[in-house]
Steps between C-alpha positions, in 0.01 A plus 500: 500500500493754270692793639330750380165402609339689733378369806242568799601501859231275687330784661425686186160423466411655854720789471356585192098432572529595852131615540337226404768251679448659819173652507217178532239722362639622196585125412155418588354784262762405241339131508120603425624758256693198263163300565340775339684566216468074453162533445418408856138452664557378788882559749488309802739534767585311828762684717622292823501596837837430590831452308623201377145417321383549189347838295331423186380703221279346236294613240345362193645747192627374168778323641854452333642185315900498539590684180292823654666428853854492429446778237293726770573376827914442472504836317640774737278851430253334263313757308170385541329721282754503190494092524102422522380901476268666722171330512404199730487111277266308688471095491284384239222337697436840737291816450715771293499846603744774387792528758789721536787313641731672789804341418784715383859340546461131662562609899167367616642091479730606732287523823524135616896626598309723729455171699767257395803421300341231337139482407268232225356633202196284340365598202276320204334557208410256191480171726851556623591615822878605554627504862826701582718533780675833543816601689714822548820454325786725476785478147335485142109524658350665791213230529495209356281183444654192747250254374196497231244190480205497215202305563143466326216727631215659410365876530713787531680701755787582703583393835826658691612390863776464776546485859485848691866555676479855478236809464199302608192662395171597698266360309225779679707777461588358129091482426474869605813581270380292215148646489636842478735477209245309218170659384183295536480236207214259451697276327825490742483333825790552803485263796736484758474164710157427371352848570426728163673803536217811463717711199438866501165620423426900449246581757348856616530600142408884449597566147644363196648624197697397197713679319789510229843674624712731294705209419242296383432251800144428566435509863221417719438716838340408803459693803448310845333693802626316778196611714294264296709208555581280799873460409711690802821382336398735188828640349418870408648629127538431153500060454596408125340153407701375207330233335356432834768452713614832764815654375679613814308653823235739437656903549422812439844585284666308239791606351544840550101558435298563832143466404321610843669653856515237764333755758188550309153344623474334203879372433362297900125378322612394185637262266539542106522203277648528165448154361703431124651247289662754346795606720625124550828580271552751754512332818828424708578111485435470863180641429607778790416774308545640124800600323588853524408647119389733335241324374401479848545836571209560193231226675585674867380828411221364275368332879583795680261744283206189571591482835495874576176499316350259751586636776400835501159363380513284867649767717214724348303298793767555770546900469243577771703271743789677372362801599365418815814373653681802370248763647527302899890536417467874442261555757677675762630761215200542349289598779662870559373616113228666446172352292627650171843360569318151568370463220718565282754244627183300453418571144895476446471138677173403220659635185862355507371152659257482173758628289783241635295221707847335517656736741644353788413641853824626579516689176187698564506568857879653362275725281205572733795621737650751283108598396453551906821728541361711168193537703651656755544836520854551527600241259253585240670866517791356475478316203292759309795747595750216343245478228537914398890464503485254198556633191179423155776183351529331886086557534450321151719279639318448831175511270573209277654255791140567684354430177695156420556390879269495869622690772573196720665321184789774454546488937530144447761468191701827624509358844601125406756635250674732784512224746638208296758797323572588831568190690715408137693826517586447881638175436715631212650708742568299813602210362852618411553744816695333765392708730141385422374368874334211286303339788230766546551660145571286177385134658108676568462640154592158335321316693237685547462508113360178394439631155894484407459186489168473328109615390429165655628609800355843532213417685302485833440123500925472570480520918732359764356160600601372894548107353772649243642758760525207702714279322738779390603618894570161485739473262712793681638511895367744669834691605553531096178733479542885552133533725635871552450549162135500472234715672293227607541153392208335577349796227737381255533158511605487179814674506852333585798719596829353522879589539547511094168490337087567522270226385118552469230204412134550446283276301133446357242245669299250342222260631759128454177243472813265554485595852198529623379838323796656754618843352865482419766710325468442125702775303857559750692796417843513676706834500897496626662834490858515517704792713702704205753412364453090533568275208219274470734103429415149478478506926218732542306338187531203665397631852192688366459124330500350811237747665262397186562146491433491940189696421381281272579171737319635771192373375316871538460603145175402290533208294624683167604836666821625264780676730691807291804607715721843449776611571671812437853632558722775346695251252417135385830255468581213291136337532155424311239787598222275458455160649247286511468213732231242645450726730466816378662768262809655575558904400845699525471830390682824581386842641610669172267200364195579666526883405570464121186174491283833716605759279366280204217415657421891598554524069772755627322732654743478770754691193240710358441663827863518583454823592257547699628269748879579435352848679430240847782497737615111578380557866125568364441274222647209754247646780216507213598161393473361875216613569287267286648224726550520886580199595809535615647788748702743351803684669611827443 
């Protein structure tokens, strides 16, 4: 043997490929997606009931003679697109259509290791049908062909097969899957164990619109009201179609672009479509998501304008429901004004919902509160007296912020700017004081602070869930957890306090038609703060590993929930910060971390207004800080 030959260790293939050798329904996509680009009309696919017996996947595509296998098949990473280019070739004897074809780097022909070591590949074309057997094998190849066998036959197709030992697929819950990763397409049948798979139709329609982006893509949009559909299991947000196949989950942000807040009535009633060929050069292999570009960046904000455009025009409809619920809110502090103070909180309540019918509710009750205190008498005095002390530059000032911003708009920004600087400049300073009683100071503001971590993470959705709290008590005895420490557990069933560190899990729920329609944590967001001081090594990665990995055996999670675990500590040792595993994701980081990632966020406001909070003692920007969370019990 050559000595300089490099060679594969026989697990290569599976450490490299792990999602789709673990994951039975990303092999299972993988399959129908190389049927499609093969020019495919029909994918049929019998999945077993128990191990040991045989999955097959069959469709009738162009089919490969055994110059195309070995050159496409045996090639690791084969560029799919560089080798035959991006549009569908269909068999000669089938109705032609124009196709774009998913594949990007040869992963897909991978799947059938999802399921066994050793799987048979059929394939013909031109009266020849070539049979191969195909092994793992470790040294010069990381697969190989054990045995190949050409006979005559007529047609075309390709035919691939083993015997399930491992990762045995539900062939229901694999229908539901199926159906809601492929667009609709006359011409392209699905059926799992002789029952057509239904792929996903746009119902409920409420507007469409197409569009060119400042990048040049030409996109299609189509807005879903889910109140004019029957499907419960609607997924709220922006879903990309790429040449008709989902790219990712449907969300509301991508990249760092949010195109709609979570909490709004409309971000809960509707879906947006944007359905393109056009961004398929820009979609991650795994087809998770899209690379992160700036040519992405361009299209993003192109949607965002569109989808801000729509839904203003819909929430137009919703402002008197708005209002309403704001007004019975109010109530008990509106009553005491007088009839001219009445109505003009309600003319104030008309003009700024027609002016911004996107407002959320918390945002204008925070400006029909400060309108109230105006309105009364001392308050109103008090503010015209503050309003005389200005000097003619601060009024102009005053004058052209009124002019360019609503009342409740400048509460809102001043007030979430002063509580994320805060919480941000209270961390700064407690994380390197030893005398820092870290229990009921610096371990509430971190994690209390889900957006540290996140934008994903900054919202209501992300609650404590008993199933989840659950399993966690159980991975800990009970003598190990400081009960003292919080003001009533059963209120906070999310928090853990221990001898050396705080840990904190909360997580989305989703509607898992794998179970029964049962409502179980989707999105898990785990949060382990360590006391100062503590080097985060290899043993507490691997114990916050072993929390994820028990949460995700004990069967609790939905059926493609994602787990994202933190944990933070004063210093990081000799290890990886980021680790991903079948489990879930893995994140060191330290406190000094976590404030410079903040301050970036806050686009340095935090150093711009230095100042101002320099002038805070440490006792009352901690108190300020704390008291956007009270969780926990604090001791003076």
């Amino acid at each position: 043997m050559d000595q300089s030959a490099i060679l594969f260790e026989e697990n290569y293939i599976f450490r490299n490929y792990k999602s789709i050798t673990s994951n039975n329904d990303v092999a299972l996509t993988e399959f129908v997606a190389n049927a499609w680009d093969a020019g495919a009309h029909n994918v049929v696919i019998t999945i077993p009931t128990e191990e040991h017996e045989k999955i097959i996947i069959e469709d009738d595509g162009i089919g490969m003679s055994d110059e195309e296998f070995r050159n496409r098949w045996m090639t690791l990473n084969y560029d799919r697109q560089k080798r035959q280019g991006k549009e569908v070739t269909f068999p000669c004897d089938v109705e032609k259509s124009k196709r774009i074809a998913y594949g990007r780097n040869g992963v897909g022909r991978h799947g059938m290791l999802c399921f066994s070591d050793t799987y048979t590949v059929e394939t013909w074309k031109d009266g020849i049908c070539n049979i191969y057997n195909i092994s793992i094998s470790k040294g010069e190849a990381p697969f190989k062909i054990i045995s190949h066998l050409a006979m005559e036959k007529i047609g075309h197709g390709t035919k691939l097969y083993t015997f399930v030992t491992r990762h045995l697929p539900d062939a229901d819950a694999m229908t539901d899957i199926l159906s809601a990763r492929f667009l609709y397409d006359p011409n392209f049948s699905v059926k799992i164990n002789d029952k057509k798979i239904d792929l996903s139709e746009h119902k409920g329609v409420v507007f469409t619109k197409d569009f060119v982006t400042s990048a040049n893509a030409k996109l299609s949009m189509i807005c879903i009201d889910s109140e004019k559909t029957a499907a419960k299991s609607q997924q709220h947000g922006i879903a990309f179609w790429v040449s008709g196949r989902l790219v990712g989950q449907p969300s509301w942000s991508y990249g760092k672009t949010t195109f709609l807040d979570g909490r709004f009535r409309a971000a809960k009633r509707y879906t947006i479509i944007i359905k393109t060929d056009d961004l398929i050069d820009d979609v991650l292999p795994d087809w998770s998501g899209f690379v992160d570009s700036g040519n992405m960046k361009s299209h993003y904000e192109s949607i965002k304008q569109e989808v801000d455009s729509f839904i203003k025009s819909v929430m137009k409809d919703h402002i008197n429901e708005i209002r309403y619920d704001v007004i019975r809110e109010s109530r008990d502090d509106l009553e005491p004004l007088n009839i001219k103070g009445k109505r003009t909180i309600a003319t104030f309540i008309e003009k700024i919902t027609e002016l911004n019918p996107i407002i959320t509710p918390d945002y204008l009750k925070s400006s029909i509160d400060a309108l109230i205190s105006i309105e009364k008498a001392s308050k109103g005095e008090m503010l015209l007296s503050q309003l005389s002390q200005m000097t003619p530059e601060q009024l102009d000032k005053l004058t052209d912020i009124l002019n360019t911003w609503d009342v409740d708009d400048i509460a809102t920004v001043i007030g979430e700017i002063d509580k994320r600087v805060v919480v941000v400049e209270a961390i700064q300073r407690l994380y390197n004081d030893r005398a820092t009683e870290e229990l009921h100071t610096l371990h509430p503001l971190v994690l209390n602070s889900r957006w540290l971590f996140g934008p994903q993470y900054d919202s209501p959705m992300f609650v404590s869930n008993s199933a989840l709290t659950t399993v966690i008590n159980s991975l800990f005895n009970k003598e190990d957890i400081d009960i003292d420490s919080i003001d009533n557990p059963k209120r906070r069933p999310d928090i853990v306090c221990l001898k050396d560190f705080s840990l904190k899990a909360v997580c989305t729920d989703r509607i898992d038609l794998t179970a029964g329609e049962i409502m179980k944590p989707d999105q898990v967001l785990i949060v382990e703060v360590k006391r100062g001081g503590f080097e985060i090594t290899d043993k507490e990665i691997n114990q916050i590993e072993y929390y994820v990995r028990q949460i995700r055996k004990s069967a609790i999670l939905h059926s493609s929930a994602t787990i994202d675990a933190y944990i933070v500590g004063a210093k990081l040792g000799d290890i990886d910060q980021e680790k991903e595993t079948t489990s879930g994701r893995i994140h060191a980081v330290t406190y000094g971390q976590l404030v410079d990632t903040a301050n970036s966020k806050l686009f340095r406001l935090r150093d711009t207004l230095q100042e101002h909070y320099d002038l805070m003692g440490q006792e009352s920007i901690v108190e300020k800080a704390l008291k956007e969370s009270t969780q926990l019990k604090m001791k003076i």
